[in-house]
C-alpha positions in Angstrom: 24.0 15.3 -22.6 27.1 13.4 -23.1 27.8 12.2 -27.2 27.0 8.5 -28.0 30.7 6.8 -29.4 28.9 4.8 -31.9 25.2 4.8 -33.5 24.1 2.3 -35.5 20.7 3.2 -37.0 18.5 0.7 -39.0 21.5 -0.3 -41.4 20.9 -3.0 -44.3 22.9 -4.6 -46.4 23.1 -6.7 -49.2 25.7 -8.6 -50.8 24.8 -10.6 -54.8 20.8 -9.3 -53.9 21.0 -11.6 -50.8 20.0 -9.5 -47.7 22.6 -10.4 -45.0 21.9 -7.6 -42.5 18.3 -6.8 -41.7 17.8 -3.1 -40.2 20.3 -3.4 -37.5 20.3 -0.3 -34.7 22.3 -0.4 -31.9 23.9 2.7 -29.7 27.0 1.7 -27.6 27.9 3.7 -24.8 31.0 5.7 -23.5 33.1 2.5 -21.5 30.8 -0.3 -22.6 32.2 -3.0 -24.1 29.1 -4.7 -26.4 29.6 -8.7 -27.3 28.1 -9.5 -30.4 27.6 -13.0 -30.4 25.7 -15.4 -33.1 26.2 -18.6 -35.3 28.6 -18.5 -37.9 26.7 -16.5 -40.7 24.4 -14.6 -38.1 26.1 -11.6 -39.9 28.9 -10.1 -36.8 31.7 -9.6 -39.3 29.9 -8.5 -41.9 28.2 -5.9 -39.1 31.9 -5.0 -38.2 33.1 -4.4 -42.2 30.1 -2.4 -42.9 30.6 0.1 -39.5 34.8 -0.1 -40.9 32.9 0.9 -44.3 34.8 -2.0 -46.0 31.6 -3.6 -46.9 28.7 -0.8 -48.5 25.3 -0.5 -46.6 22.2 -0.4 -48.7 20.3 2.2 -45.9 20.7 3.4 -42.7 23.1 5.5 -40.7 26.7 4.8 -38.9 27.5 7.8 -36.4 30.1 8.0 -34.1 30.4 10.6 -31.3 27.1 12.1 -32.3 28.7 14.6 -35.4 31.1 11.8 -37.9 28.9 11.0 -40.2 30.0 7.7 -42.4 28.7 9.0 -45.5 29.9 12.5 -45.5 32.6 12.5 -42.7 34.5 9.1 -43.9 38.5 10.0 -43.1 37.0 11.9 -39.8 35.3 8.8 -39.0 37.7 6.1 -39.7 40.4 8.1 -37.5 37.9 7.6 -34.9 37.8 4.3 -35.1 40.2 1.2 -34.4 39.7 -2.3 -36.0 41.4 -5.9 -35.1 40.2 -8.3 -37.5 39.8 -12.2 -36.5 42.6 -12.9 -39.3 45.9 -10.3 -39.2 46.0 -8.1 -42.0 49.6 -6.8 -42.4 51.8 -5.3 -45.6 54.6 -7.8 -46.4 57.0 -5.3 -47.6 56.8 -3.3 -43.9 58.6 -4.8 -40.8 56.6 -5.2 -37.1 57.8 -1.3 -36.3 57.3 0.1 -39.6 53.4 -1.1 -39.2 53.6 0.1 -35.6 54.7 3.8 -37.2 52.3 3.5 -40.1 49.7 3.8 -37.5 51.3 6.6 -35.2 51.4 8.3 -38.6 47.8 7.5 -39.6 45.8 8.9 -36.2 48.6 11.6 -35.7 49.9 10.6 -32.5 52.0 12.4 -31.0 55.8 11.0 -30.8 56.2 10.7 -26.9 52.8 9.0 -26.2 53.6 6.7 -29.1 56.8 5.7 -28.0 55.8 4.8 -24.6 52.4 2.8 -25.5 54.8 0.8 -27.7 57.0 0.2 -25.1 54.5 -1.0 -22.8 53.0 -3.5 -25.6 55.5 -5.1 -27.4 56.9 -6.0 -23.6 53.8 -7.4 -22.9 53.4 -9.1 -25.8 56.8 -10.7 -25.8 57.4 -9.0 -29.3 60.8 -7.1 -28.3 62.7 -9.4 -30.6 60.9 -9.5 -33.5 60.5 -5.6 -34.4 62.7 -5.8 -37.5 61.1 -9.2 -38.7 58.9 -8.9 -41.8 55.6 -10.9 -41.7 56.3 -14.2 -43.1 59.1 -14.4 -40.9 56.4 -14.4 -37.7 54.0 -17.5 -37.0 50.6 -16.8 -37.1 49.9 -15.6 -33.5 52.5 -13.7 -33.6 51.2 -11.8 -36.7 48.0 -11.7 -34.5 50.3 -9.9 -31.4 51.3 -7.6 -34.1 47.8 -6.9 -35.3 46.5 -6.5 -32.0 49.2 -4.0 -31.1 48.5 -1.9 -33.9 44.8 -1.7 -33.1 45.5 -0.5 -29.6 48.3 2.3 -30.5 45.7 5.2 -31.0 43.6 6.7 -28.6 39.9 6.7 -30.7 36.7 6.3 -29.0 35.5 2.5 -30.7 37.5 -0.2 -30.8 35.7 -3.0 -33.1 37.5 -6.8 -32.4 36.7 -10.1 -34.3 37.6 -13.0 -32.7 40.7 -11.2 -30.4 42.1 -14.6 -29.3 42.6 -16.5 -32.0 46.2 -17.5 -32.0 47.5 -16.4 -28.8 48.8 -17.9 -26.4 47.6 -17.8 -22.5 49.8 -15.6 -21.5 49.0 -13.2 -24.7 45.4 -13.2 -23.9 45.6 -12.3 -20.4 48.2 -9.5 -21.8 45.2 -8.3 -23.9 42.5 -8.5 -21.6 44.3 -6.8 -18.9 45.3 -4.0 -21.3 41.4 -3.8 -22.6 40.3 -3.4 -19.4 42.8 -0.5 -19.0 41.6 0.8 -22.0 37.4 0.6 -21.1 38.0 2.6 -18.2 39.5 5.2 -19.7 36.1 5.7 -21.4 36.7 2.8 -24.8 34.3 1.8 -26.6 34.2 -1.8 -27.8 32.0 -3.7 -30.1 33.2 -7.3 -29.8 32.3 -11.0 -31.2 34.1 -14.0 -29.7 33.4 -17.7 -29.3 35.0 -17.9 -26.3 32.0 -15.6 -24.5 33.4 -17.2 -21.0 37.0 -15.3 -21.4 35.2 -11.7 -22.0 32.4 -12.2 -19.8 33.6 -10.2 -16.7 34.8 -7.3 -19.9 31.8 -7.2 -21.3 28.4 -5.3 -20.3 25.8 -6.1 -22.7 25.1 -8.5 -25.1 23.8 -8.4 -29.1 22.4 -11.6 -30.3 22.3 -11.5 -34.3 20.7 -14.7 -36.1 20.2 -14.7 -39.7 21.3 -10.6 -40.3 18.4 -9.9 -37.6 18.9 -8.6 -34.3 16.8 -11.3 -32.0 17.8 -10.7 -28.5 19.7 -8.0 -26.3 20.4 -7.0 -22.7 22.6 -7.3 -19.7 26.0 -9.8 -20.1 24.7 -11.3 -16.8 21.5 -11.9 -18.5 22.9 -13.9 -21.9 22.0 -17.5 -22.3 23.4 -19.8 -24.5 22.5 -19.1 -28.0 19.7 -21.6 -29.3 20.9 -23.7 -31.9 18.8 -23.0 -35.2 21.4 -21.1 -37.5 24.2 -23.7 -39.3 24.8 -21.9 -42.5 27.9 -20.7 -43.1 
């Protein structure tokens, strides 16, 4: 029997004694791209920091491919793993390629491969140019381009992405869906939340509806129906 990517098992987790995430359990399977979609405070980043283990879970368990362990496999499982957060978080003292070569380095790839997925994205991404700019020399969706690159450098099995078009341009998006497409068939992973459900729709497979830290709703994309208003705190 084929090993689950990523298993989420009745995790909790509480932030200042306020419960945020209520037993959540999910499994995603190998090519399935899971959209995790909720009103702002439903708890979908806070779900995607506590699977990155930036955020602590109270109970539960985080698996991926069956044997990585969060708790006692942690580096094993983070190398596993690729994150592209809704905001871009990049090092100011490190140019565009020295991030790009901070993440070769992190997941080990190997030099060849690296060279030629780089190649492939920052043409894509119209990013050529700018590979000896530091950060606050780049606009904002550019930083984002930069980000996005990074998370899509390593071959891992999960891919987790908050909000991946915020700040990028139409041609950028359709850069990045094309290349996440590529990426799903070759067996990826994805856990994804978006506003824009319409834009991921034909990328996605099945939908998880979160609404107040609880899991209230999941199935089929095909099947998802506009979330019911009810949930406006932030």
């Amino acid at each position: 029997m084929a090993s689950l990517p990523l298993q989420v098992e009745h995790v909790n987790v509480s932030i200042h004694a306020k419960t945020i995430l209520h037993d959540i359990s999910f499994r995603l399977k190998r090519g399935e791209v899971l959209a995790l979609v909720g009103h702002n405070g439903a708890g979908k980043s806070t779900l995607m920091k506590t699977i990155m283990h930036v955020t602590e879970k109270q109970a539960g368990k985080i698996t991926i491919e069956d044997t990585y362990d969060q708790d006692t496999h942690l580096l094993a499982f983070k190398k596993r793993i690729t994150y592209l957060p809704e905001e871009p978080l990049l090092l100011s003292e490190l140019t565009v390629m020295q991030h790009f070569e901070l993440y070769a380095l992190s997941y080990d790839m190997d030099e060849d491969e690296f060279q030629l997925k780089l190649d492939q994205y920052v043409t894509g991404f119209g990013l050529r140019t700018k590979l000896d700019a530091y950060p606050e020399e780049l606009s904002k969706g550019m930083r984002q381009k930069v980000q996005t690159i990074c998370a899509f450098l390593p071959d891992v099995p999960v891919m987790l992405i908050d909000e991946p078009f915020m700040g990028l341009d139409i041609y950028a998006m359709e850069f990045l869906l094309m290349l996440l497409e590529e990426k799903v068939k070759q067996g990826l992973s994805v856990v994804l939340t978006t506003h824009q459900l319409e834009q991921v729709k034909n990328v996605a497979h099945t939908f998880m509806l979160l609404e107040d830290g609880k899991v209230k709703n999941t199935g089929d994309i095909a099947d998802f129906q506009t979330i019911t208003r009810g949930v406006h705190d932030d």
